[in-house]
C-alpha positions in Angstrom: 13.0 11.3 3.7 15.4 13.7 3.5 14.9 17.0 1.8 17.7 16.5 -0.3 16.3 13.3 -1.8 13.7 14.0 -4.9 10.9 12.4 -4.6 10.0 9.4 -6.5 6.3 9.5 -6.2 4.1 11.6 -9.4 2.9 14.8 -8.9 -1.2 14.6 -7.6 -0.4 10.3 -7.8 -4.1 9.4 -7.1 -4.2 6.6 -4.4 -7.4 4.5 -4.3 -8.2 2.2 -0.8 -10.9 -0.6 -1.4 -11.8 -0.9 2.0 -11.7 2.0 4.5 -10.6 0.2 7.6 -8.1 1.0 10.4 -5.1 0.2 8.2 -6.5 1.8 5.3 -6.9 4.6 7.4 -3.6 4.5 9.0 -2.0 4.5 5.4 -3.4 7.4 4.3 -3.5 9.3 7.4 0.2 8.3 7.0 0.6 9.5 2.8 -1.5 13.1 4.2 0.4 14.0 7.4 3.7 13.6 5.0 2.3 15.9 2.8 3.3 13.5 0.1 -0.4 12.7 -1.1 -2.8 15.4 -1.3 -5.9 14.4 0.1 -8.1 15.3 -2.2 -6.3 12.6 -4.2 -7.5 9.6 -2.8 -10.3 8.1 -2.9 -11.9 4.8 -0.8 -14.7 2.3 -1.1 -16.3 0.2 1.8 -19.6 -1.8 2.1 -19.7 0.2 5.6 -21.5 3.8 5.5 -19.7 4.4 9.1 -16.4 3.5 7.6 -16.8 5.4 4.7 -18.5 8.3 7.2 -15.2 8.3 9.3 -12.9 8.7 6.4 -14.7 11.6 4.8 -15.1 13.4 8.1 -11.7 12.9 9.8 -9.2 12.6 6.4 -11.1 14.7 4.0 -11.0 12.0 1.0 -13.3 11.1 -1.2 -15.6 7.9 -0.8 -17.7 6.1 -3.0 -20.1 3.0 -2.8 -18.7 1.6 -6.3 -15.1 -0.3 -6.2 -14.5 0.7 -9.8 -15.0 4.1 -9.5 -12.0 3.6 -6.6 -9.7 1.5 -9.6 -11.0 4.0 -12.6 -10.2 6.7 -10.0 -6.3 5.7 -9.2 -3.0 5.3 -10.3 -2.2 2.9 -7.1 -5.6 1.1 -5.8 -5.0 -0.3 -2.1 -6.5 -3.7 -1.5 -7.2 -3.1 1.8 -9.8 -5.9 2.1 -10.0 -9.3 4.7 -8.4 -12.5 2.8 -11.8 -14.1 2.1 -13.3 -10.3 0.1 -10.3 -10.5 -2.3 -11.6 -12.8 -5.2 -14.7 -11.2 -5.4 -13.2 -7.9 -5.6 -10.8 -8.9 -7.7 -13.6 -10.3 -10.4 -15.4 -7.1 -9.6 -12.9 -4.6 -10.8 -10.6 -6.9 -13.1 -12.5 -5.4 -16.6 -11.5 -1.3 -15.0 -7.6 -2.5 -13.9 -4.9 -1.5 -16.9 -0.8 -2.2 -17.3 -0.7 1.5 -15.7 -2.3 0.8 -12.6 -0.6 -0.3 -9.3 -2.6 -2.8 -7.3 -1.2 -3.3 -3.6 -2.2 -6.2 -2.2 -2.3 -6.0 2.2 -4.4 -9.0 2.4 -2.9 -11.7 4.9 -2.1 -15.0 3.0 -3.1 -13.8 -0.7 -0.3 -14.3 -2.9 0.6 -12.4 -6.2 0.0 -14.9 -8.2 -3.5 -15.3 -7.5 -4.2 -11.5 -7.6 -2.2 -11.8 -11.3 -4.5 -14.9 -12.2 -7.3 -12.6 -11.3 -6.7 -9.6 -13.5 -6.1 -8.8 -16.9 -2.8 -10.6 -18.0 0.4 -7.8 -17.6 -1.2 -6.4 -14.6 1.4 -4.7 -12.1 0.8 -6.2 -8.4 3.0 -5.9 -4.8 1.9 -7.4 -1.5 3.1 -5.7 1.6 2.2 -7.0 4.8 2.2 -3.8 7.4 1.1 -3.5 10.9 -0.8 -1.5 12.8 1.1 0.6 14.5 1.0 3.1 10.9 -1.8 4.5 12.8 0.9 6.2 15.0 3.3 6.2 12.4 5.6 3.7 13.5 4.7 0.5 11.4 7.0 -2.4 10.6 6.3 -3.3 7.0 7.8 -5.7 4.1 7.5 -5.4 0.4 7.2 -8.0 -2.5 6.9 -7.6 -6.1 5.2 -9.3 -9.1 7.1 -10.2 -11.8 5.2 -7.1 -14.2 6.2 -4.7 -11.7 8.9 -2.6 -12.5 11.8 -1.6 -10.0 10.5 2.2 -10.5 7.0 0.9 -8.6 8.8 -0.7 -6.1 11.0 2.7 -5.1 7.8 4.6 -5.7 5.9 2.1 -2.9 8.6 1.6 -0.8 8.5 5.9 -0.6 5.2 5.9 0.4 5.0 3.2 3.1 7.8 5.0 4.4 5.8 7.8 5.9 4.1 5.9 8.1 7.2 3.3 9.3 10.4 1.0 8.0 9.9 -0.7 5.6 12.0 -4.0 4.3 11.8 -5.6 0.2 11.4 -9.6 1.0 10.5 -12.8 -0.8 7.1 -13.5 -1.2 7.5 -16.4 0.4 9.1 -15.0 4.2 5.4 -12.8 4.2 3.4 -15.6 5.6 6.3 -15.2 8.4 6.1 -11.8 8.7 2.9 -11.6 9.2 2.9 -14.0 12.1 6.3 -11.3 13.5 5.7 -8.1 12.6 1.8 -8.5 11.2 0.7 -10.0 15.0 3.0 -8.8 17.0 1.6 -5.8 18.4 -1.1 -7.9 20.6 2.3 -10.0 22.0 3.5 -6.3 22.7 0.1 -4.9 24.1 -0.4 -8.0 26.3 3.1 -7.7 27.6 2.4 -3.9 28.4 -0.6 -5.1 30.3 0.9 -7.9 31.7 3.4 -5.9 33.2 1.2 -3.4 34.8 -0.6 -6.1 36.4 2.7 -7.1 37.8 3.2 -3.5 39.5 -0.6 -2.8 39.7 0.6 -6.7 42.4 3.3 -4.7 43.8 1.6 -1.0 44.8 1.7 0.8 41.7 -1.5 2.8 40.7 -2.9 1.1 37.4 -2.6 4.5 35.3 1.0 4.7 36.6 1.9 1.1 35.7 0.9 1.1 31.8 2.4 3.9 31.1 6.0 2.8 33.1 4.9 -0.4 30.9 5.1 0.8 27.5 7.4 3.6 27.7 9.9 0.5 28.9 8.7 -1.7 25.7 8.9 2.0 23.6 12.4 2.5 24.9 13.9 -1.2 24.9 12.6 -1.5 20.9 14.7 2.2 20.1 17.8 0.6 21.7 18.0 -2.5 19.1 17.1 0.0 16.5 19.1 2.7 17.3 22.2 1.2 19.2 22.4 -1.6 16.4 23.3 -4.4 19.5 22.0 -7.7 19.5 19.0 -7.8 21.7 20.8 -10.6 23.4 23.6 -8.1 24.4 21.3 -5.2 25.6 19.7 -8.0 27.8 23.2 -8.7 29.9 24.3 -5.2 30.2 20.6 -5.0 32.1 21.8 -7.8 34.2 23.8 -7.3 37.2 25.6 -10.1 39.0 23.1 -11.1 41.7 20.9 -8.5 40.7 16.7 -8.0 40.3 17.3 -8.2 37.1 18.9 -11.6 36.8 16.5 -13.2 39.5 13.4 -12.0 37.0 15.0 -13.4 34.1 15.0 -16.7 35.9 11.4 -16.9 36.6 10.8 -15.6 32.4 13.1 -18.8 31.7 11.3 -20.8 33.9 8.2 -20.2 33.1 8.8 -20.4 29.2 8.7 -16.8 28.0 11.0 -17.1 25.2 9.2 -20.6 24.0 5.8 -19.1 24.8 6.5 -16.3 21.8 8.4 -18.5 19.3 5.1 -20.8 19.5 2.8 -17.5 19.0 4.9 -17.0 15.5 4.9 -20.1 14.8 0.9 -20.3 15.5 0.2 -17.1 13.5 2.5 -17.6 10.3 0.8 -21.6 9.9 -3.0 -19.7 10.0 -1.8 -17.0 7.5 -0.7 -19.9 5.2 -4.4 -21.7 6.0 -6.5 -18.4 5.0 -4.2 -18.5 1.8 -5.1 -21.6 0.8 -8.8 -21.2 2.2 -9.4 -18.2 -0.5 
């Protein structure tokens, strides 16, 4: 954010996280590293003493036992819980949540709807499906509304999520998708990366060597779509050279079904998101 730009986000907001996981964690490390949320202003909840043990020790929030001390606690409460927690949660802290608290939903597959049906009537609720990489600040996330939540939420939400990544608005109904792109696709990434050492590891290169050649290629390929704005498709031919390596690799990739292989992995995650939905 530029320091020209006034910040949207209150004074001391209080932030509340019920469930203290990794991207919990990497949300708030994310809101404290910016300096845009103090850390004494958040507070998180977890059935896990070592979560909650972590938190306290490494981030310097506040914990409790008790989910409605997290809601009574916070202007913006996190629901940073696994699809299957959420309706017991929700029925949990539904009597504590008010028209002037933000609920973010992260959970894969929930929609708003059944958050809404789930607290008091008026509530104000937005599901963003993230990814992990907000643990080294570099997350991929998209935003959805409710239909109580006022554009000023939205900006405020969109603010914060951008201190830890990008960050996209989209209908509700692309986050199943989403989740199976972005949400997932780090393992596609991380098993290329290893793939790929294995690949030099084949052809002489010492393992430690081959990983990091690996992922700095990955790191650097994903920067030139961002940052050159070209169609990935484009980038690709200007890498290959008539009668070159490159060219002769891409023909084993096509052979082989690389490009199928990933549009079935989306396809696989995005039709399970919509199944733990519905499972809920």
């Amino acid at each position: 954010m530029a320091s020209s730009q006034r910040s949207r986000v209150p004074p001391d907001m209080a932030v509340g996280f019920i469930g203290a996981g990794r991207m919990a964690q990497a949300m708030a490390r994310g809101f404290i590293t910016s300096g845009i949320i103090k850390a004494g202003n958040i507070t998180a909840s977890d059935p896990d003493p070592r979560m909650l043990n972590y938190v306290q020790k490494n981030l310097g929030i506040n914990v409790t036992n008790s989910n409605r001390e997290v809601v009574e606690k916070s202007q913006m409460i996190v629901l940073a819980v696994k699809p299957n927690v959420v309706s017991p949660v929700l029925q949990e802290v539904s009597q504590t949540v008010s028209k002037e608290k933000l609920v973010v939903s992260i959970a894969g597959g929930i929609t708003i709807s059944f958050i809404e049906q789930n607290l008091p009537v008026g509530s104000k609720v937005i599901r963003v499906m993230p990814n992990t990489p907000a643990l080294v600040l570099a997350a991929a996330s998209v935003l959805s509304p409710g239909k109580e939540v006022e554009p000023e939420d939205t900006e405020i939400v969109m603010e914060l999520l951008r201190c830890f990544g990008i960050v996209e608005p989209g209908s509700e109904k692309l986050l199943d998708a989403v989740t199976g792109l972005s949400g997932s696709g780090p393992a596609y990434a991380f098993t290329a990366i290893e793939a790929l050492s294995d690949g030099g590891v084949k052809m002489g290169l010492p393992r430690d060597l081959a990983i990091k050649l690996a992922a700095q290629t990955l790191l650097g390929a994903a920067k030139m779509v961002l940052e050159t704005g070209k169609h990935p498709g484009q980038l690709k031919d200007e890498v290959c050279s008539p009668g070159g390596t490159t060219i002769a690799a891409m023909h084993k990739l096509e052979r082989g079904g690389f490009r199928a292989s990933l549009i079935d992995a989306v396809e696989a995650a995005t039709l399970r998101a919509k199944e733990l939905g519905q499972q809920k």
